[in-house]
Each structure stands twice: as C-alpha cells, then as structure tokens.
C-alpha positions as MATLAB code, in Angstrom:
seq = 'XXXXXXXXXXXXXXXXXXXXXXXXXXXXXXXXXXXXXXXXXXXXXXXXXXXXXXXXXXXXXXXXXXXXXXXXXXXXXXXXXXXXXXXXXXXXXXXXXXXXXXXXXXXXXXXXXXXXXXXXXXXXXXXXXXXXXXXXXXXXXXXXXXXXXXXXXXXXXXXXXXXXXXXXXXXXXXXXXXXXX';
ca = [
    -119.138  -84.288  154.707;
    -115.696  -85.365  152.925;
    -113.257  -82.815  152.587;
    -111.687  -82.942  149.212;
    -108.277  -82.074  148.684;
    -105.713  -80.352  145.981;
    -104.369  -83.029  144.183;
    -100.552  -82.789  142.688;
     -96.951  -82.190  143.715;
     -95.161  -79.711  146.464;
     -92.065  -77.903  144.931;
     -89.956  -79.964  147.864;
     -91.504  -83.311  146.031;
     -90.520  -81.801  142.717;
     -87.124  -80.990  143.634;
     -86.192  -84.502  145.485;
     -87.544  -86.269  142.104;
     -84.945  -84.426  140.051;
     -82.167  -84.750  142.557;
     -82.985  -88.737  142.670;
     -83.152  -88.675  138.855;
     -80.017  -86.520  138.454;
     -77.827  -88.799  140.586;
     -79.093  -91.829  138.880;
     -78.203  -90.567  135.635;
     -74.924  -89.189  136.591;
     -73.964  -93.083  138.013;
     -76.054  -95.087  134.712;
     -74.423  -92.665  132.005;
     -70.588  -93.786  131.875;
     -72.151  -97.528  131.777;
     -74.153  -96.800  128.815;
     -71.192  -95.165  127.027;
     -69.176  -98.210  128.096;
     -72.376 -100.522  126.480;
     -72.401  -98.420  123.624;
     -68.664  -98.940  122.643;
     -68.944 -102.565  123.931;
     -71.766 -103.055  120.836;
     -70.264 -100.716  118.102;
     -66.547 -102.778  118.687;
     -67.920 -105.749  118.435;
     -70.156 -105.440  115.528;
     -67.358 -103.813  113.815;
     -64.836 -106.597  114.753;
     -67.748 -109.490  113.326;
     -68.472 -107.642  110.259;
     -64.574 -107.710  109.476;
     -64.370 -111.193  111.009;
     -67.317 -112.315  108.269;
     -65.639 -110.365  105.606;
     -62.010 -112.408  106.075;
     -63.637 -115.399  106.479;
     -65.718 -114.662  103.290;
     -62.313 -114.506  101.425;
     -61.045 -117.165  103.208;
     -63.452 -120.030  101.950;
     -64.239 -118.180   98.268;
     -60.298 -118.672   97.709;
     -61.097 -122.203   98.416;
     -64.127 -122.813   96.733;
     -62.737 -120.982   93.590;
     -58.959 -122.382   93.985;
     -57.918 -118.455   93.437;
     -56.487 -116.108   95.506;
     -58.387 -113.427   96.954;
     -56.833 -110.376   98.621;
     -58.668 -108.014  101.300;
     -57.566 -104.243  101.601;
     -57.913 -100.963  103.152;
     -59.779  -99.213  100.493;
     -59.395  -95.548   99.264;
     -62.535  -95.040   96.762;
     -62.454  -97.660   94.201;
     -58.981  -98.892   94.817;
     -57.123 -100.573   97.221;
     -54.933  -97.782   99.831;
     -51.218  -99.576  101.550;
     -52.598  -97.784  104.913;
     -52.982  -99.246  108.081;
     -55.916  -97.572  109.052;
     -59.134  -99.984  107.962;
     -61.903  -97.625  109.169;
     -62.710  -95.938  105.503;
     -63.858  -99.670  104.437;
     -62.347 -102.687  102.929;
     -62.624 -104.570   99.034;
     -62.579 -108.240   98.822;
     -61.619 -109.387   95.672;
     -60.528 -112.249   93.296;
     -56.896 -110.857   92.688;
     -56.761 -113.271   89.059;
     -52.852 -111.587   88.311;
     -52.190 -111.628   91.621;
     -50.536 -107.744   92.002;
     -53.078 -107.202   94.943;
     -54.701 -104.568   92.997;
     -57.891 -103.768   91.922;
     -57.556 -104.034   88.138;
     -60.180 -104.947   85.846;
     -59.934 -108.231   85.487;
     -60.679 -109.075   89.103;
     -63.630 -109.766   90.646;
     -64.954 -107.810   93.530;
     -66.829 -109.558   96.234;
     -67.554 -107.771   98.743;
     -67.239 -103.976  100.270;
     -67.011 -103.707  103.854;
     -68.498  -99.651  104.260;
     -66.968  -97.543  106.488;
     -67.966  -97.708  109.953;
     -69.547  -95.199  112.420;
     -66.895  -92.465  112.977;
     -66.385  -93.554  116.159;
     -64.967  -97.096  115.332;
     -61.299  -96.914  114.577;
     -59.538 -100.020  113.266;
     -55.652 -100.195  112.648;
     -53.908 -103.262  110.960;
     -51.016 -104.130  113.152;
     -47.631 -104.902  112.016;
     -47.030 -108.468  109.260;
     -45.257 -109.058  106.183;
     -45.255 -107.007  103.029;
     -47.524 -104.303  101.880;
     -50.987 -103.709  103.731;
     -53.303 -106.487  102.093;
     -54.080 -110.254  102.980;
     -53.712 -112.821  100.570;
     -55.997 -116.093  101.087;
     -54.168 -118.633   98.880;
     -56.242 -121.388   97.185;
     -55.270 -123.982  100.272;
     -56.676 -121.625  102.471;
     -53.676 -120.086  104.318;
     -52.986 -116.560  104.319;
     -50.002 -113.815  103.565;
     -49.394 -112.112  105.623;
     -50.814 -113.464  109.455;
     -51.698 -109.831  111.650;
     -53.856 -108.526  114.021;
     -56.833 -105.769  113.736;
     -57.183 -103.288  116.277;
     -60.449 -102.420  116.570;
     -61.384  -99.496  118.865;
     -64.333  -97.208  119.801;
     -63.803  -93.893  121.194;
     -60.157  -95.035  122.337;
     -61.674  -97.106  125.148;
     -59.161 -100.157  125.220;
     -61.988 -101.798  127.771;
     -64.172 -102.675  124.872;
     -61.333 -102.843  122.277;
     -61.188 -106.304  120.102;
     -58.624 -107.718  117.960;
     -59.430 -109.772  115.033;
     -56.631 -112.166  114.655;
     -55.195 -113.618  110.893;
     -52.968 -116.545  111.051;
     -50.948 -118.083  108.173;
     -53.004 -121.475  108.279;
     -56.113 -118.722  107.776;
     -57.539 -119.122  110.843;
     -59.474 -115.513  111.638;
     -60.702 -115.446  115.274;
     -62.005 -112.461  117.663;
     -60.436 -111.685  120.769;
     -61.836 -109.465  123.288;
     -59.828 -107.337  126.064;
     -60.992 -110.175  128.993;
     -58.784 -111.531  131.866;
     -56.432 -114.305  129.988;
     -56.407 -112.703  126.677;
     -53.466 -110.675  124.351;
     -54.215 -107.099  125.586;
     -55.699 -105.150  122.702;
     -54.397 -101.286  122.844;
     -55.885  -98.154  121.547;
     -53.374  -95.804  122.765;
     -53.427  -94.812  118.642;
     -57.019  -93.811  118.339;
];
C-alpha cells in the first residue's frame, strides 16, 4: 500500500524563497530605474529632436521663418527651462512671438515630471529661429535629464547650418550635465 503524503511548502522553504527573491530585487531594482530614465530621456530628447527638425524643413518648404519656444500657456516664455512644453510656429513679422497672425504648428506637451530639459547658453533671447535657407539663430544645446541622472542624460544639439542631432552621455561624446535638475 502507497503511503500518500502532505503536499506543499515548509516555513524554512518559504523563508529561503523570499530571501532569494528579496536579494534579487534589491540587485535588479537600481537597473530598472537606470532603464527607466534611459527610455523617458530619450523619448523626450526624439520628440524635441522631431519637433526642431519639423521647423527646420517647414521654414524651407514655406521660405518663412519659423521660431520654436519654451512655452508658458498660449505664449511663448524667454526661460531656459523647456520642460512645461514648446510652440512651433510660422513667426510671419518675425518678433518671435506668438501674435495672431502666425501660424502654429505644432505643441510639444509637457513631459512626465520627471524629465527636466534646460536650453543651454546661445545668442539672444530664448527662441530658435529656422531661417528660410534652413540655418538657425541662435545654435545651442538641450539638456535633457531624468531624475538628475547625468548617466542617461542627452543633449539635443542646434547648429547655425540647422543641423539638430542627439547626443547621448557615451565614451567619446560632449559630457551632458544635470548637476541643475
């Protein structure tokens, strides 16, 4: 005659289960914070990327000029401090203002509160002009950040020819900083 046993766990099994699981969360969690700041910065850095470029080739297309800006509400803010959004507009008397007779093109929305991103120092006022040749006023750099983790930092770079490119923080590269955040 079989003997049947009780079927199901000891505490001691229990216990060395959690421990395993406790230690392999307490190794995996700072990666996944470092994965999630990798993804937010650079989706953040492409969708600002897209929106310059946007400008960029409309200013062409249309042989106008067409300014990006911080925005505050409706209107166009001389901060350096991009993370409440950004207009992109057809700037027709050319005061890089939002006035009526412009066109807007595009909003950037604001980005996950996390996601700083800080226009560096360049020429007058806050804005970027894309001129109908396709060069732009001033050139800068972006600083965008998540959580002030310069690892996964990016810097989305405007030159005068209008050239926008990404740059990540990766051996070789201009350091990006978010000693600001």
């Amino acid at each position: 005659m079989a003997v049947r046993g009780k079927s199901g766990f000891t505490a001691i099994e229990l216990l060395a289960v959690i421990a395993i699981v406790g230690v392999l969360m307490a190794t995996t969690a700072p990666l996944l914070g470092f994965a999630l700041n990798e993804a937010d910065a650079a989706a953040s850095s492409r969708l600002l990327h897209n929106h310059l470029y946007l400008a960029r080739s409309t200013a062409i297309a249309r042989r106008a000029d067409v300014v990006v800006c911080a925005a505050e509400g409706q209107s166009c803010t001389q901060h350096t401090d991009w993370s409440n959004g950004w207009w992109v507009f057809i700037d027709n008397n050319r005061n890089r203002r939002i006035d009526s007779g412009d066109t807007r093109l595009r909003y950037g929305e604001a980005l996950r509160g996390k996601i700083r991103i800080r226009q560096g120092s360049g020429g007058r006022g806050r804005s970027i002009r894309f001129k109908p040749a396709g060069d732009a006023w001033p050139s800068t750099t972006f600083s965008v950040c998540a959580n002030a983790d310069s690892q996964s930092a990016r810097a989305v770079v405007v030159y005068y020819t209008g050239r926008v490119r990404i740059s990540a923080n990766r051996p070789g590269n201009r350091k990006v900083a978010c000693d600001w955040y």
